[in-house]
N, C-alpha and C positions, 0 to 999 in steps of 0.2 A: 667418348663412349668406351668405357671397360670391355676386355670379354668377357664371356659367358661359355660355361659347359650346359648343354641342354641335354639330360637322360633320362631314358627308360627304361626302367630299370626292371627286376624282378625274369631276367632271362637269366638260365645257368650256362658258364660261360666255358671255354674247355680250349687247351693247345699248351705253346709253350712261350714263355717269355724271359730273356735273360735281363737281367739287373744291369743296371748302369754303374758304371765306376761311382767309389766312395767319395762323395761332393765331400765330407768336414775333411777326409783326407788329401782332398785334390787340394783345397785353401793352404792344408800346411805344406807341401811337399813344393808345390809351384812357388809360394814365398821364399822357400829354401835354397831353389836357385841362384840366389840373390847373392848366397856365400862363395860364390867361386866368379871367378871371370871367364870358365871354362864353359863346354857347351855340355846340358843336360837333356836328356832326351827324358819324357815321362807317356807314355800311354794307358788307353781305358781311361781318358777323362771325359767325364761326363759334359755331356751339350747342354748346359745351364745357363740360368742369367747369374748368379752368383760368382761362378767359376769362370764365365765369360767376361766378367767384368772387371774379374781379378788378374785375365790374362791382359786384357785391354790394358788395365792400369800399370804393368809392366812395362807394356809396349812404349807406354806413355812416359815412362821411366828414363827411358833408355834400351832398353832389352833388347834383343835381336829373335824377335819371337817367331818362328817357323809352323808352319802346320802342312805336317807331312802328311796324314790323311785328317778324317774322319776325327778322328779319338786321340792322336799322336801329335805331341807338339816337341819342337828342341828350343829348350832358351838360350842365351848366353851375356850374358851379364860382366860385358866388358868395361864399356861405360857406362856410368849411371850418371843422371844430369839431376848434380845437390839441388839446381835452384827450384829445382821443378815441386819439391816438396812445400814451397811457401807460396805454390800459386793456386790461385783461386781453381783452378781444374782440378785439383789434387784435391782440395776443400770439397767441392761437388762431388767429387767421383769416389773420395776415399770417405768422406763424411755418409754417402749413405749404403756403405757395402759393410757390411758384420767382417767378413774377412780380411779387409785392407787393416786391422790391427796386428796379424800377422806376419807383416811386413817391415816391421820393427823392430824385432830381435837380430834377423841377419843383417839388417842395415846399421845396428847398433856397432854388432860384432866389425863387421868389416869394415866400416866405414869413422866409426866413433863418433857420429850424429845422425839424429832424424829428429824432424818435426811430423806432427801427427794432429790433424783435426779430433776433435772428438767424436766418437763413433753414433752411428744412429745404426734402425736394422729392426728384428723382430718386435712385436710388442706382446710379450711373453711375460710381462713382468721386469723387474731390474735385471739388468744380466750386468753384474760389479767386473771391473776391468781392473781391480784391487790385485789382483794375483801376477797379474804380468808387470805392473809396476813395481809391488813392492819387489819383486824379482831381480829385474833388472835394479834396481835401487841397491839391493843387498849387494850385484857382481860391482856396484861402484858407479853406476851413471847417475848423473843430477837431469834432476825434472822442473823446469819455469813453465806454470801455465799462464797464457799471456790473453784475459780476459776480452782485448779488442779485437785480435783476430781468431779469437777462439781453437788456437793452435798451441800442444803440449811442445817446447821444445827438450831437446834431450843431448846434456855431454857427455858423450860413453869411451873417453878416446883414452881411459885407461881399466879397462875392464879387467879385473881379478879374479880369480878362483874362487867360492868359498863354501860355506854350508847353507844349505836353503831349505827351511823346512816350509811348504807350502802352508798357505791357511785355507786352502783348500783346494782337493785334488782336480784341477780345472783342467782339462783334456789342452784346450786352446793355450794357457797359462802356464801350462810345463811346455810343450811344443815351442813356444817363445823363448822360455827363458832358457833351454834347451838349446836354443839355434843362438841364443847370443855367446852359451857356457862355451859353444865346441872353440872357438876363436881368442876364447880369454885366456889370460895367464895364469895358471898352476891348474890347480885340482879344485872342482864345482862337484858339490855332490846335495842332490834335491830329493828328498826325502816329503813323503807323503806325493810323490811323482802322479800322474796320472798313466792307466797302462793301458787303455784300452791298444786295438788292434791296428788303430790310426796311428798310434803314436808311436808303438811298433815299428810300425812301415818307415817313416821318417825317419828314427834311429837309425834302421838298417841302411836307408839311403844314406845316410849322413857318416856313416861308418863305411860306406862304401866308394865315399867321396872321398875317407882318411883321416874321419873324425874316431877320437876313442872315446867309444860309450860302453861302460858294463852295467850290467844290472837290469837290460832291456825285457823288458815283462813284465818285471817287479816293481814295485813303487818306493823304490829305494834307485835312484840311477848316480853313476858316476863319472865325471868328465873332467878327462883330462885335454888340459887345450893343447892346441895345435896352432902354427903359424898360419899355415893355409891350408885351403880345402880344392878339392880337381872336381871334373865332370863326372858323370852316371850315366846309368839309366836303369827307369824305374816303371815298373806296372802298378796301377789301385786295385787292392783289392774292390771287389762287386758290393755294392752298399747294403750294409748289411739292416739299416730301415726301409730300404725298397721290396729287399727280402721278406722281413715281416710283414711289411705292408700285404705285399702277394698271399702269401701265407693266410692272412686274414680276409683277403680277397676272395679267395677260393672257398673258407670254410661256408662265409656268410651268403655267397651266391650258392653253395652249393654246388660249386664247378670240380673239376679232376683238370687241374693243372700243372703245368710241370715246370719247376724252376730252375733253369740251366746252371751250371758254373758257378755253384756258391760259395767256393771257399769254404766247407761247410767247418772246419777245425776252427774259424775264426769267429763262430756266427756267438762263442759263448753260450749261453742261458735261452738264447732265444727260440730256439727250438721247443725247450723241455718247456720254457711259460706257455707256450701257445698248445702245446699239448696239455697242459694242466687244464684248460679249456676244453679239452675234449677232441682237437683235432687230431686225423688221423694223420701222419706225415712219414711216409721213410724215406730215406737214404738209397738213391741208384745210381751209384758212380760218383760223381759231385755234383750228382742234379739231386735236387728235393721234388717226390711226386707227391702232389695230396689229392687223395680219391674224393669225388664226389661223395655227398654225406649228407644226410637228408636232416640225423642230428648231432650234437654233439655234446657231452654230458661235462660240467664243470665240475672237477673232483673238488672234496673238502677235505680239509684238514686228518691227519690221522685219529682225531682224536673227534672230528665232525664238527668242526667249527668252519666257518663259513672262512672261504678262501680268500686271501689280501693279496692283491699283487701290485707290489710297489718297485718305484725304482732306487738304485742303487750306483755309485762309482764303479766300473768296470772292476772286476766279472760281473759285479752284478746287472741289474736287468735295464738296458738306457732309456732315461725318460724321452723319447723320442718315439718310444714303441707306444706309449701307453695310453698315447690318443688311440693309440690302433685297435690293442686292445680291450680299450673301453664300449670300443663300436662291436666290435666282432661280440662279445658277452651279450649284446644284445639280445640273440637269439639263439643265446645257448639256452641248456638246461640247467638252472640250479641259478646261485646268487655269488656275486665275486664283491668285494671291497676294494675300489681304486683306488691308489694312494700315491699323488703325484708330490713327492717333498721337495721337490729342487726347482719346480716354479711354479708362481703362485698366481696365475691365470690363464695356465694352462686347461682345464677343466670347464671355462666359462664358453664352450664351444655346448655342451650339452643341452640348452634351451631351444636348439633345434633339433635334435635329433628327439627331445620329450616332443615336438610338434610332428616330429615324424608317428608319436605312437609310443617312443622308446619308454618302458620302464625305470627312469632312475632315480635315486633320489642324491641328491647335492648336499654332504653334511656339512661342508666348509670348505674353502678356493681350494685345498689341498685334495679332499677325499668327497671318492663319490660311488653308491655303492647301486649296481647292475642289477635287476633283476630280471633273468633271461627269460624271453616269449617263449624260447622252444620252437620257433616258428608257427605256433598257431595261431597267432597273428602276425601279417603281414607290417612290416614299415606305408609312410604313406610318403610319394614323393611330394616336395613343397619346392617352395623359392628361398633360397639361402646366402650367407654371402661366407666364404673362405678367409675367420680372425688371422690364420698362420701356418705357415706350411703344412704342417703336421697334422691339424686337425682339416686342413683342407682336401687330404688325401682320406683322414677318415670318413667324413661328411660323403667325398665324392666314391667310398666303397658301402656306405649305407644307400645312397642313391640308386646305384646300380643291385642294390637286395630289393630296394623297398615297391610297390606297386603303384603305377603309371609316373608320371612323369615330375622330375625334379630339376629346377635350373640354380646354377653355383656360380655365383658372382664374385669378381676379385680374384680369378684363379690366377693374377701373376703371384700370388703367393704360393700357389701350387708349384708355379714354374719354375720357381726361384731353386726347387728341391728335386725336383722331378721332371727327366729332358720326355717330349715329345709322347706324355703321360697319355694322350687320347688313341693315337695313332696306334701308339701298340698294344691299349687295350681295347679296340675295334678289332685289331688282328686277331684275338681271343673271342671275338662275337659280340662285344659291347657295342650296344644301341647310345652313344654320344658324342655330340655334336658341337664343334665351335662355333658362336656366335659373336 
């Protein structure tokens, strides 16, 4: 027996909620540990199964993994037990977490082998693992994949400096070959870098362990190695798709909600997109208020062409928003253009939300264009099941807009991205239930 969210929706909801540490940045940062034999302290991690599972499979490592409260863990990565990488536990447990790819790069660097199951995880479409290998490939490691136990092995135990131009800017795939560069010999310089805010953070942790990184921002980074690397400590920023999530939450209920502790200099584009939408949002200290709003008008083009909002490699807009934004158009004013380029079934959540009511029309797996009720007509709740995280969080903020009741199955997809998502939106007044 699955669980189940069971809501009723069509109540405006109202208080405050703080965002959870950044899940894609807990994966890289906790992996990173792995570079030192020293003790790392990391807090604001989020209470996930993803990031749970990640810490788990440390422990299972070898790690020495602490949990000082809540949100606070300290690793320390004295010993690591090689064999542990060719056992069937490592298969099970690394083969079906998206983020045990992660754990590659500093095992590379430090150690000069790992073996690696092949990954399983969202079903989003292909997500190519192209970027971290050819990566590491360039700094010098050989790759044997060995067909019978379905295990990539890897000899990295002369890693070099060198020039890497990425084939493409893969947040996860610089973070990697990043963690293997700081430990190799001469100067690594990765070009077409990936910069979002995640990767950021890592930098500076990894620079504060006594790695030299310049260029952190930019998508141009350069690294020079280092013999070894010592301890930290390090904070997540607050996720910055939990934030939009919210954000979109509040327009489509109609609620005055308040978003604590945003980080807001980090948030990028995401703000101004969901304003293009019509929300009203400001700025009070580093919390985001958004007033209840009965509508909300989607601006058009300067020129009055119908508005596109697509995603883009950071700055620009992360396709992780644009489930969110898809839902929220619903009951705007005016008509938007979705354009999801970076994957290619991401979009195929929308045949429920048209059973909800939703105006859309599907021009092809990438694009789908909104046309907003305005709320003069209400959504209608149904029975649904949750394809992937992201759309399972927009699914379950159309649920809570739409009139009487809606149940959302499969929400360990939800959970995988999102800690103790019911609890705290009950705290705000939401009518739903686990089953």
């Amino acid at each position: 027996m699955t669980n189940a969210f069971v809501i009723n929706g069509g109540k405006p909801l109202k208080g405050e909620i703080t965002p959870q540490g950044a899940k894609n940045e807990a994966l890289q940062v906790i992996s990173a540990v792995l570079l030192t034999a020293e003790k790392v302290t990391i807090s604001n991690i989020p209470d996930i199964k993803d990031v749970n599972k990640l810490i788990e499979l440390l422990g299972d490592m070898g790690v020495i993994v602490e949990r000082i409260n809540e949100h606070t863990y300290t690793f320390e990565a004295k010993d690591i037990n090689q064999d542990f990488f060719l056992s069937e536990t490592f298969k099970s447990k690394g083969g079906g977490l998206r983020g045990s790819i992660m754990i590659v790069g500093p095992l590379l660097a430090r150690f000069g082998k790992a073996s690696i199951p092949k990954p399983g995880g969202d079903k989003i479409g292909r997500r190519r693992l192209d970027t971290h290998f050819l990566g590491f490939e360039k700094l010098g490691a050989q790759f044997n994949y060995n067909p019978e136990n379905g295990f990539f092995n890897v000899d990295a135990s002369n890693l070099q400096g060198t020039y890497i131009l990425l084939d493409e800017a893969s947040v996860t795939g610089t973070a990697n070959v990043v963690m293997a560069a700081v430990l190799a010999k001469g100067t690594t310089t990765i070009y077409n870098a990936a910069c979002e805010p995640y990767l950021q953070q890592l930098c500076k942790m990894l620079s504060r362990m006594g790695a030299k990184i310049n260029g952190i921002g930019s998508n141009l980074l350069t690294i020079e190695g280092v013999e070894k690397l010592g301890g930290t400590e390090h904070r997540l920023l607050p996720d910055m798709i939990e934030i939009g999530s919210f954000i979109g939450l509040a327009a489509m209920t109609g609620s005055e909600i308040t978003i604590k502790d945003v980080q807001y200099k980090e948030l990028g584009m995401i703000p101004d997109v969901f304003k293009r939408l019509g929300i009203k949002l400001e700025l009070r200290g580093d919390d985001i208020f958004i007033p209840a709003q009965e509508h909300y008008e989607i601006e058009t083009f300067i020129d009055g062409s119908i508005m596109t909002i697509a995603d883009a490699p950071w700055p620009g807009f992360t396709p992780d928003l644009l489930s969110i934004v898809l839902v929220v158009a619903i009951q705007a004013k005016g008509s938007v253009l979705i354009h999801q380029k970076m994957f290619e079934s991401r979009l195929f959540f929308v045949d429920k939300l048209l059973d909800m009511g939703a105006q859309i029309i599907l021009c092809d797996p990438h694009r789908a264009t909104v046309i907003g009720l305005d709320n003069q007509v209400k959504l209608r709740g149904i029975s649904m099941t949750s394809p992937d995280i992201r759309a399972g969080v927009s699914l379950l903020i159309a649920a809570l807009s739409a009139q009487g009741q809606s149940t959302i199955y499969n929400i360990e997809q939800i959970e995988r991205g999102y800690q103790h998502i019911d609890t705290r939106l009950k705290a705000l007044g939401a009518d739903i239930t686990r089953i």
